[in-house]
Every structure is written in C-alpha cells, then in structure tokens.
N, C-alpha and C positions, 0 to 999 in steps of 0.2 A: 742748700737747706730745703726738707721736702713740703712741699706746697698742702696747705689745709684751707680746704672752700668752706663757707659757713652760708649753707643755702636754706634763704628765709627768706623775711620782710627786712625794706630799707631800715638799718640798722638808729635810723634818724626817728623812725614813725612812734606815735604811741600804741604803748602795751607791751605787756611781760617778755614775749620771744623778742621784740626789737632792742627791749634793754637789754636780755641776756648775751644776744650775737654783740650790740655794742657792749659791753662789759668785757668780752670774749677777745674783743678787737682793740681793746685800752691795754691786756694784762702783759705787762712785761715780761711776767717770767713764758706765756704760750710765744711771745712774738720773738722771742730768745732764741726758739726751738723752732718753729714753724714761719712760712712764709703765709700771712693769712690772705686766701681772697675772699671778697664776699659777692656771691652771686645772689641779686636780688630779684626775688620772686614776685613782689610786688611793692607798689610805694604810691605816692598818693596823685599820678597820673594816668595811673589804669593800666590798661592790656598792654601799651607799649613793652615796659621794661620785662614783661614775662617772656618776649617774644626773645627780646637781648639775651635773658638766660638762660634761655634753648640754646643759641647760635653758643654763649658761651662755654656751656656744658659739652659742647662738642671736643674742645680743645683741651680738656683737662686732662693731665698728662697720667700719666698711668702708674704711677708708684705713688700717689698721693692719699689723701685720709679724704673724705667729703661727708661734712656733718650735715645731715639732713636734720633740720627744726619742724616737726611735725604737728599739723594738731588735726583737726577736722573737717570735712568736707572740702571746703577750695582749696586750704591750706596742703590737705591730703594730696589732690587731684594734681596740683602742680609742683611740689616734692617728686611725688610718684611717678612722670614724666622724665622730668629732670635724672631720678633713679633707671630708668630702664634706659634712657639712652646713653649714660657716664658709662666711662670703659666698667668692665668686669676686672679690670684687673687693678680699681681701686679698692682701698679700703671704705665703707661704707659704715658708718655714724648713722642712727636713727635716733633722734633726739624727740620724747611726746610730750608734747607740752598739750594742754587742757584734760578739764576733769572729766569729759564729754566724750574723751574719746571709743570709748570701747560702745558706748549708748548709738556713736555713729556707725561702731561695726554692724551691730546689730539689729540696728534700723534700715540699713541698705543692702539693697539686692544683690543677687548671688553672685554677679559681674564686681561686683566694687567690692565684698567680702574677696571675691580670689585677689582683686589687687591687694590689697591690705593684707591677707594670709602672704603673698608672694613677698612684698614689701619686706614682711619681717621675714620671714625662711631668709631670703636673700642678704641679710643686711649682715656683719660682720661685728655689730655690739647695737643692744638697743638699750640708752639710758632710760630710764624712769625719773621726775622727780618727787616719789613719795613710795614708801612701801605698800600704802593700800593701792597704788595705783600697780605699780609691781605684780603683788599677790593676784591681783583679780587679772592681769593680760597671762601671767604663768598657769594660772585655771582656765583660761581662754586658750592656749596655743600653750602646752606642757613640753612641747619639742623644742620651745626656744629656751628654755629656762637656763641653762649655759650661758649664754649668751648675755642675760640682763645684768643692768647691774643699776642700783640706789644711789643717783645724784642729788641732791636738794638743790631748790635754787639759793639765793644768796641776796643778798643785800652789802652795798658799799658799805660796811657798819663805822660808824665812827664814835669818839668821845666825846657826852654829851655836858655839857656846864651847866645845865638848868635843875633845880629843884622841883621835889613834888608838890611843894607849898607854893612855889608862883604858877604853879598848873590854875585853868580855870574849868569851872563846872560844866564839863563840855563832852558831851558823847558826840564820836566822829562817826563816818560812814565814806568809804574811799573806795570807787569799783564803778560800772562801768552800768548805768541807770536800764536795765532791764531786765527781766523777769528773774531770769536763772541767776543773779545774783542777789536777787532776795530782797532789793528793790522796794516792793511793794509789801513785803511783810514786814518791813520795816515801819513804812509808813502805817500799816494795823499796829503795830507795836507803839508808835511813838502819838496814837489817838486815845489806843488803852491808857496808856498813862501819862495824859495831859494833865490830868489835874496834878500829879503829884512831882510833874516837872514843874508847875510852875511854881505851886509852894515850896518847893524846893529850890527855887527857884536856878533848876540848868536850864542847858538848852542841846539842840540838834545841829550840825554844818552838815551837810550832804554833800561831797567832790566826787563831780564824775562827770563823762559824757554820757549819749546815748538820749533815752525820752525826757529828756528836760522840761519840758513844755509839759507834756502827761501830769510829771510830778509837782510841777510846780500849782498844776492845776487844784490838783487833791489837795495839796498844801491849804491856799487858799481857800476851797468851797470847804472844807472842813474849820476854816478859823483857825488854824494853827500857825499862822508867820509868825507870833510874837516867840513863838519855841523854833522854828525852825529854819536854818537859812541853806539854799542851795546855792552853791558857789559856782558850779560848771566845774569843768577841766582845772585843775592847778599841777602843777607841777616845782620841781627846784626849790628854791626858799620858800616860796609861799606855802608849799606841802612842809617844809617840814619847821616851819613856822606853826603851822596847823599842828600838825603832832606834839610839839613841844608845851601848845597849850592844853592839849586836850586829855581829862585823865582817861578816858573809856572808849575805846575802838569796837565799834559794834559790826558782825561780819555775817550776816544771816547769809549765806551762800546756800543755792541749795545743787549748786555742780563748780566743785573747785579739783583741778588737780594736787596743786602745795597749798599754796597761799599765802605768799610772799608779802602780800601786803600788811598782814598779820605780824611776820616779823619785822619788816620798818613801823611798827608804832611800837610793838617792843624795847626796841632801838630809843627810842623817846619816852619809855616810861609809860606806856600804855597798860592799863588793863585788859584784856582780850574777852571778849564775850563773841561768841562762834556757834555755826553749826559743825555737824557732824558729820560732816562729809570730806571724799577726798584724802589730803595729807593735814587737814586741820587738827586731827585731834591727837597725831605727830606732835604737834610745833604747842600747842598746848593741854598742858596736865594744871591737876588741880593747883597748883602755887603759882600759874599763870595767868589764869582765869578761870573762863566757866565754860562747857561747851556744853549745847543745848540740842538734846532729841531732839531727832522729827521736824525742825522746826517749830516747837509747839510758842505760838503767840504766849500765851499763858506762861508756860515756863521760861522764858525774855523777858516778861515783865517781871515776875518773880526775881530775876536775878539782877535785872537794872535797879528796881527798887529798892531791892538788898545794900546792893553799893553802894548806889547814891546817900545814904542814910549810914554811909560805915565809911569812914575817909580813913580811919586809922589801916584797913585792911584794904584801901587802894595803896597807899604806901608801902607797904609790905612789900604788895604785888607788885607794884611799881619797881622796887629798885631790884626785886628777880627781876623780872622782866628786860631791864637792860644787860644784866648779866649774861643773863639766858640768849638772847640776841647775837652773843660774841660769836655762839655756835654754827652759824651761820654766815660768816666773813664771807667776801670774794676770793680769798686769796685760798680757803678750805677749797672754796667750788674748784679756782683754776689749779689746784695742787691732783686734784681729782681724776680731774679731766685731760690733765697732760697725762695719769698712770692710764689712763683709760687709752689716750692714741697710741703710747708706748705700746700696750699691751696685746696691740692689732697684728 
C-alpha cells in the first residue's frame, strides 16, 4: 500500500489544519487506499518535534504522495524545509490553508518570495480551499494554473433534531479573539446596538481563544455584561450545544481563507451574517444570509437589527441553511482528495 505523509501540526491541537489532517486520518475510504503517516511539524511542546520531522522526512520512501498543509510564515518556513529535503521523486501535495496567505507573499523579502515561487513551481498539485483564493494565487503565479485545483474544507455534517422555535435569541461569535478576525468590530457592532438588544431583549456568547482578557475588559468598561458573555475556548458538545441554541452566527472576518466555521452553524440552523472576504461569500448567497461590504459597522447593524425584529425570515433561512450544509460533507472532501492523489 503506497504511503501518504500528512505534514502539519499535531493532528490533536486546536484549529482548522489540525482538524482537517485529523479528519484526513479518521476517513476510511483514504485509509483503504493509503498507508497514512503524520509527520508533525509542531504540537504544544515546542522546537522538539520539528527537529523529529526533519530526521523523519529523511526516510520517506520515494514512490509516495507527501501533503504539505500550508499556511503562513512559520507554518510556510517549516513545510518548506521539510519540502526541499523529501526525495524529488515523491509526489508532492501543497495544501493552503489561511486567507493571509498571499498578503505574506507579498509582504516578505525577495529570499522568502523565491522560496514560496519555488515551493509552488516545484510542487506536483496545489489545493486551494476557496475559488477567490484560487483566482488571486493564478493572477499571482499564471504558470501554475494547471496544476490548481478547488477543495472546500468540510464539516463532519450530521442530522440535526432540534427546531427553530426552541432556538434562543442568541447571536454567536466562534473564532480566534484577535484582530484579523474581526474581534473588535464586533464589539463596535454589539455597543451600536445595545439599546436595541436589550429591548429586544437578545444577547452576545463570544467562543474563542486568543485576547480574552483585552475583551473581556471592553466588555465591562463599556457596561455591556448584561448582553454579552465570553465563554473562552469550547469545543465538542458544548460547541454545538452553543449552535443548536443560537439563531444568528455573526463572522466579521476581515482575512479568512473558507470559512468553515460559517458552515457548522449552518449545520445547526444558523443565520450567517459575514464579511466579504476570502471564500465567505462562496458558502453564502442571499437565502443564507447576509454578507457585509467593507466591514462597514453601520451596515452589521442594519442587518442584525433587521433579523432580530423578522423571526419569520430567520426560519426560512434557517431550514436552507441546514440543507445547504449537506454541501459540504467530509465524505465530498475525502471523495475529492483521493481523485486528487490518484491523479498525481
């Protein structure tokens, strides 16, 4: 059976690449067909294990596939390593994960642009998860365009038993508490329109890592705990516990590749209210929600406001929305992905 390395972060860690490689590493029909290893690039003891997957990369036999999970700067630096020294006479997987990436091509010096130009020339299939993400590296590097090809990421999607009448008047916020994901316009969004959360009486849940403390801060000197609660990290039941209540998933991103998280609340009956950025406005059209220029404060509030005061047309959206979800199975992604190594 030919051997396929899945070289990333410990498959155990949180965030999107560790769940895709573990998801990768569950799918019965890839493990049918492939012997999977996973060389881990890093986990949550530091420099150690990068060293392990140097010495490992050595061994890796020469008829095999090696999925590189790529995203920016460290992630780049220690992919990119791992790539020049694997035989040449593997096949070579470059998998890009984050919406950021092309902003790092272009931000770093003319040393770390020729690794990244070589990375790709060199690589034997580069996935994409989104076509705007696609479109703009084919405008960037026109010589690989062959080569690309349009994965979405995926969600374990399942059948859900809850209605939209035991939903509670809850706008969620699930993402990783800093800047570039919108964080903090969030919180301008959810001051604008205090007063008319409260007579209306919803509220805010905030899950995520990252400036806790920052946020929780603004929280309080602004007087808004009685709207808003920051949870931290959740994960497993508790997450989708959270989704099953909530009718309106709010996602101001302002740098996303997909935006996966967008479809698990789908999944749950969510409303989607989004920026425009990345593969967001992909994954929703107008009968899923709303997606919002610019970021503009102003127009988030417009359209919270809207909902919150229209329940009849969150149900609507609501039961698309789980529909709509189905489109993105794991079992599409790994059906995908195996034509994808076949095709090497």
């Amino acid at each position: 059976m030919k051997k396929l390395y899945q070289v990333g972060p410990k498959k155990t860690l949180k965030g999107g690449i560790a769940t895709i490689i573990n998801n990768i590493n569950k799918s019965e029909d890839i493990n049918n067909k492939y012997d999977i290893v996973n060389i881990e690039t890093i986990d949550e003891k530091g420099k150690l294990v990068f060293i392990k997957s140097l010495v490992l990369s050595l061994f890796i036999k020469k008829d095999s596939i090696i999925h590189f999970h790529v995203a920016s700067k460290g992630s780049f630096f220690r992919k990119y390593i791992i790539f020049k020294i694997s035989s040449k006479e593997c096949k070579k997987v470059v998998h890009l994960h984050g919406g950021g990436f092309l902003n790092f091509y272009d931000n770093s010096n003319n040393i770390v642009k020729r690794m990244i130009k070589n990375m790709l020339l060199n690589s034997d299939s580069i996935i994409n998860v989104s076509d705007n993400m696609q479109n703009a590296l084919i405008i960037k590097f026109p010589e690989i365009k062959y080569k690309c090809i349009r994965i979405y990421n995926s969600i374990d999607y399942s059948e859900t038993g809850f209605t939209f009448d035991k939903k509670e008047n809850l706008i969620v916020f699930m993402g990783k508490l800093i800047d570039y994901k919108g964080i903090y316009d969030l919180l301008d969004i959810i001051f604008a329109m205090k007063d008319n959360i409260r007579k209306r009486r919803w509220s805010f849940k905030i899950a995520g890592n990252g400036e806790v403390e920052k946020v929780k801060n603004f929280i309080s000197d602004n007087n808004l705990n009685d709207i808003v609660d920051v949870l931290g990290w959740i994960e497993g039941e508790e997450k989708i516990k959270l989704l099953e209540k909530s009718k309106i998933f709010i996602m101001p991103s302002r740098v996303e590749s997909f935006g996966i998280a967008a479809v698990e609340a789908m999944n749950y009956g969510n409303v989607i209210v989004c920026s425009d950025v990345g593969g967001l406005p992909e994954i929703v059209k107008s009968e899923n929600g709303y997606v919002v220029k610019n970021n503009s404060i102003e127009e988030y509030c417009k359209v919270l406001n809207h909902l919150i005061e229209n329940n009849d047309e969150m149900r609507e959206i609501s039961q698309r929305n789980i529909k709509k979800s189905e489109e993105f199975s794991l079992e599409k992604m790994f059906s995908n992905l195996i034509k994808e190594y076949e095709n090497l």
